[in-house]
C-alpha positions as CSV (number, residue, x, y, z in Angstrom):
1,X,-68.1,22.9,2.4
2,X,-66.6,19.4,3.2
3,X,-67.0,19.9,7.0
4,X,-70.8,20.4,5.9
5,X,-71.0,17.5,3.6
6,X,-69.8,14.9,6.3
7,X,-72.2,16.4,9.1
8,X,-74.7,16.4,6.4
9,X,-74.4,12.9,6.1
10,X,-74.1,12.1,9.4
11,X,-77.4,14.2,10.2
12,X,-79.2,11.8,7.5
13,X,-77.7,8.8,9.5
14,X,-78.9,10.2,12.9
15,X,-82.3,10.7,11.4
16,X,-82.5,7.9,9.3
17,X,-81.8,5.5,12.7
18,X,-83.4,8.1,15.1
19,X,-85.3,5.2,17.6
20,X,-82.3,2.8,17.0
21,X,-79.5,5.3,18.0
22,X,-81.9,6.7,21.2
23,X,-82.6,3.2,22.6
24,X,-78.8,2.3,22.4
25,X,-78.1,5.5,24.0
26,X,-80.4,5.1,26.7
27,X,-80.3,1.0,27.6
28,X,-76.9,0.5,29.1
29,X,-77.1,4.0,30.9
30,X,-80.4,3.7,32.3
31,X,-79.7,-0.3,33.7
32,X,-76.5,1.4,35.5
33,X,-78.4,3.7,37.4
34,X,-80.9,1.2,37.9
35,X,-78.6,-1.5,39.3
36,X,-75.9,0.7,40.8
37,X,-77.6,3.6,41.6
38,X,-81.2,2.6,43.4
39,X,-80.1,-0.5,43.7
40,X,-77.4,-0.8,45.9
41,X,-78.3,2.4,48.6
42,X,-75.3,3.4,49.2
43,X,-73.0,7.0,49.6
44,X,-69.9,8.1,48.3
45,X,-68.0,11.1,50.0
46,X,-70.5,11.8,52.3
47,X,-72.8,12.2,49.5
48,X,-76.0,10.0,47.9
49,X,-74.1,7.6,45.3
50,X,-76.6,9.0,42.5
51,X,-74.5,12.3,43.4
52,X,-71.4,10.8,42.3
53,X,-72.8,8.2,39.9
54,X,-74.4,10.7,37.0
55,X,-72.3,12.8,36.0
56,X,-70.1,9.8,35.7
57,X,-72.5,8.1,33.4
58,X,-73.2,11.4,31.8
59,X,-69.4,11.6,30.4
60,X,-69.7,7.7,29.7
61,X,-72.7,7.9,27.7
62,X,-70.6,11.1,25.9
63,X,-67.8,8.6,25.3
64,X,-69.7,5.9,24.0
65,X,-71.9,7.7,21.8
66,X,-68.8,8.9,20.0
67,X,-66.9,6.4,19.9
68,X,-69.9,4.0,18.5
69,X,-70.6,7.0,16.3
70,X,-67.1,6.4,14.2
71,X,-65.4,2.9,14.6
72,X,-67.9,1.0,13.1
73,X,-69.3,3.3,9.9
74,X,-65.4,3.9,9.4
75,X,-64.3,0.7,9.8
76,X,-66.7,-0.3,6.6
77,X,-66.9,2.6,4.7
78,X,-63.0,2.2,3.7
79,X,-62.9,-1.3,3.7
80,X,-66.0,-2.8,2.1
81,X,-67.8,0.6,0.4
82,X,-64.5,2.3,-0.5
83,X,-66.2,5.6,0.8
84,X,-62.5,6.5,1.3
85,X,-61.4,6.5,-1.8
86,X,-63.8,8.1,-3.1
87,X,-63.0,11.2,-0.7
88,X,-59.0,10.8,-2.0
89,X,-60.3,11.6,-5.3
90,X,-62.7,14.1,-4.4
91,X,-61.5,17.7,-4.6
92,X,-63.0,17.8,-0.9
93,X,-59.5,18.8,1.9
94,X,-59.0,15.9,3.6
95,X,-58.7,17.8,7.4
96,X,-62.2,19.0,6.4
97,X,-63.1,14.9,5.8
98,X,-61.6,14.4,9.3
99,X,-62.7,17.2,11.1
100,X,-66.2,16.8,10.3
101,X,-66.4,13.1,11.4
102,X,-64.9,14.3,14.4
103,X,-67.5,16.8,15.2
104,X,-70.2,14.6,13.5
105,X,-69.1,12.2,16.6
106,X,-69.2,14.5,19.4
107,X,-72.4,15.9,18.6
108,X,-73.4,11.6,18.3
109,X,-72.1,11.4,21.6
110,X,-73.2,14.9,22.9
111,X,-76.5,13.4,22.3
112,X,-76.1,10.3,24.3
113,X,-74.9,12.4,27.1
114,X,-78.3,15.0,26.2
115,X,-80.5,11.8,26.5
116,X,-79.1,10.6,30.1
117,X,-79.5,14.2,31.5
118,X,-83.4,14.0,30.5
119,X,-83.8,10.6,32.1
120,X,-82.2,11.5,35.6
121,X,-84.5,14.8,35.8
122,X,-87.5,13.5,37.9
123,X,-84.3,12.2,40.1
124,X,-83.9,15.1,42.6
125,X,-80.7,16.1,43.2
126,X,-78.9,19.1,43.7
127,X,-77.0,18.2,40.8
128,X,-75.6,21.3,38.3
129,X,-75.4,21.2,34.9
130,X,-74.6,24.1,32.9
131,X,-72.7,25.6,29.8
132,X,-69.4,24.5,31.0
133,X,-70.2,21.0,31.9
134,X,-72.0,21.0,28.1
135,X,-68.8,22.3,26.5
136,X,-66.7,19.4,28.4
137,X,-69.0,17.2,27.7
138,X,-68.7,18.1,23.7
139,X,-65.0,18.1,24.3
140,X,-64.9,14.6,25.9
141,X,-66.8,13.1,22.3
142,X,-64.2,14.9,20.4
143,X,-61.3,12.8,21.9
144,X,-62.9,9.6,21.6
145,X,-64.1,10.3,18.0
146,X,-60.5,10.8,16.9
147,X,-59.7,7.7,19.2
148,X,-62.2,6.0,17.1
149,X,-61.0,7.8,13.8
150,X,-57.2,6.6,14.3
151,X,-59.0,2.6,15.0
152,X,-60.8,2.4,12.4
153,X,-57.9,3.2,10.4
154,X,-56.0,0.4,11.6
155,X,-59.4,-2.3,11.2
156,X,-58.2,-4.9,9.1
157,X,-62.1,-6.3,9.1
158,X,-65.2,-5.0,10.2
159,X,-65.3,-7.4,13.1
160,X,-62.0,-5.3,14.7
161,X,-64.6,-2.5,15.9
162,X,-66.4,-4.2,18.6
163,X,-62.6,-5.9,19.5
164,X,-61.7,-1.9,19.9
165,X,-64.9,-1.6,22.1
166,X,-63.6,-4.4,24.2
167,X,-60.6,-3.3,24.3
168,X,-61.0,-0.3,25.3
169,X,-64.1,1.4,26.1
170,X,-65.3,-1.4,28.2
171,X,-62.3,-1.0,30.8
172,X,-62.3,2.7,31.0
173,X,-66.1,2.3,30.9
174,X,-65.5,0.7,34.7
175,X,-62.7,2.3,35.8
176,X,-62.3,5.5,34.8
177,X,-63.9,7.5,37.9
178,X,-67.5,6.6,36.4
179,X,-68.6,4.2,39.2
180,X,-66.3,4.7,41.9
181,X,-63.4,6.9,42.4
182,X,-60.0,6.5,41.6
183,X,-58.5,7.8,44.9
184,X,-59.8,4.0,46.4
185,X,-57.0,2.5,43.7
186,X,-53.5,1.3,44.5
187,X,-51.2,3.6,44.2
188,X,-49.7,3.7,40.3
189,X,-51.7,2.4,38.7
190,X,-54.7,5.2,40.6
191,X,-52.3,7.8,38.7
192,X,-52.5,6.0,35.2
193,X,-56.2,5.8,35.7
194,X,-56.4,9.2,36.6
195,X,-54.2,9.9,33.5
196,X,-56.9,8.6,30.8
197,X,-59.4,11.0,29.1
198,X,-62.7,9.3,30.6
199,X,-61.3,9.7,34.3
200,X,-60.4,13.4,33.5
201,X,-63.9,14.2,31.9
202,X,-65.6,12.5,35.1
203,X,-64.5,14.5,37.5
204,X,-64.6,17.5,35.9
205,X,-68.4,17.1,35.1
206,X,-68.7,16.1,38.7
207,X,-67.0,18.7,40.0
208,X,-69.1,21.1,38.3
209,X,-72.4,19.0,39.2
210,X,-71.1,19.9,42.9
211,X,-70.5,23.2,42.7
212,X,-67.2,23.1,42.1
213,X,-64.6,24.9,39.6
214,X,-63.0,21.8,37.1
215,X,-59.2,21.9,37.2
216,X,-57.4,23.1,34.4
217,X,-55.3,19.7,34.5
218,X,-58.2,17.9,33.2
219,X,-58.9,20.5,30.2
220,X,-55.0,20.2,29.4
221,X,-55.3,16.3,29.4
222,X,-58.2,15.9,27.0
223,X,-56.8,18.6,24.4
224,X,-53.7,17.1,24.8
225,X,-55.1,13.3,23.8
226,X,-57.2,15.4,20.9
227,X,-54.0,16.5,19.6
228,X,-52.1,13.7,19.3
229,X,-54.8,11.1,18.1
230,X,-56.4,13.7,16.3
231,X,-52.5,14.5,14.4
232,X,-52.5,10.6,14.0
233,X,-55.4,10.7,12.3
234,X,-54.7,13.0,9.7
235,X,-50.7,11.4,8.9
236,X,-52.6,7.9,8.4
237,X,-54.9,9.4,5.9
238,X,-52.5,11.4,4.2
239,X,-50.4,8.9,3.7
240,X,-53.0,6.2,2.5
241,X,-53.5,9.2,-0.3
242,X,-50.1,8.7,-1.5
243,X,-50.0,5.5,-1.6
């Protein structure tokens, strides 16, 4: 029942700020393909750069989506509304607090990903996407909504979220196999690229876009950063309750 509570509430959000949380999705997406991809005629692998570019900014859009979902509404529930403490008190598990704003997030940023997808339709390609690339896609917001959970329990303001954004999403935003790949990178610092959750999630979509089977590497690099931020996540609330 907690796990329904929180994606209760986040579904009253979502359709609360329907138009607002569609036109952010869309914007930042849309002016990249625009400028990058029918702008600048270009090819990547032997391929038409739209090939390479959206499913890219189709696990971009997942990311931010997510992440947006989470840092910011966390970041002032517990510091300005005290939504937190009123979940300490509440009989409600607190893995069932945290796991719903996780999957609230994904599904935030599932969307995001959703809305791209229906924007590059009239583009003809021979782009696939199917189950699989959903499922990753789903699995990419989960990471980066306990990325963002973990953040916004470290905010010490509610001005720390868009320094997070800064931070973080905006680099991997650019460098994390979304505009061009990371085999063009100097060596070491290609294989920590290739190492974050964003670059992973890229090529997998992209792979599958292609016809291709994702690697099992990828799927063991985004459960892996799940895990860990997601275990964060859960000792930092725990131990605010016993405080």
């Amino acid at each position: 029942m907690g796990i329904l509570t929180v994606l209760w509430e986040k579904w009253v959000e979502f359709r609360r700020d329907f138009y607002k949380i569609t036109v952010a999705a869309m914007i930042s997406p849309l002016m990249y393909l625009i400028i990058f991809g029918m702008g600048i005629q270009t090819t990547s692998h032997g391929e038409p750069y739209l090939h390479f570019l959206i499913p890219g900014i189709v696990a971009m859009a997942t990311m931010t989506g997510s992440f947006s979902a989470i840092a910011q509404n966390m970041s002032v529930q517990r510091l300005y509304e005290k939504a937190l403490d009123q979940v300490m008190v509440s009989p409600t598990p607190l893995w069932q607090f945290i796991l719903g704003q996780v999957i609230g997030g994904s599904l935030r940023g599932l969307y995001a990903g959703g809305v791209i997808l229906l924007l590059t339709l009239p583009i003809r390609t021979d782009l696939v996407f199917n189950g699989l690339s959903i499922f990753i896609m789903f699995l990419n917001g989960t990471v980066f909504s306990t990325i963002a959970l973990t953040l916004s329990f470290l905010a010490k303001s509610y001005t720390d979220a868009p320094r997070f954004t800064a931070y973080i999403i905006t680099p991997m935003s650019f460098l994390c196999n979304t505009f061009f790949s990371t085999d063009q990178m100097p060596a070491g610092f290609r294989q920590v690229i290739s190492m974050l959750p964003l670059s992973q999630a890229s090529a997998m979509i992209r792979g599958i876009a292609n016809g291709e089977a994702p690697e099992a590497f990828g799927f063991i690099v985004l459960f892996a950063y799940l895990a860990v931020f997601g275990a964060i996540s859960v000792v930092f609330i725990y131990k605010k309750k016993n405080l």
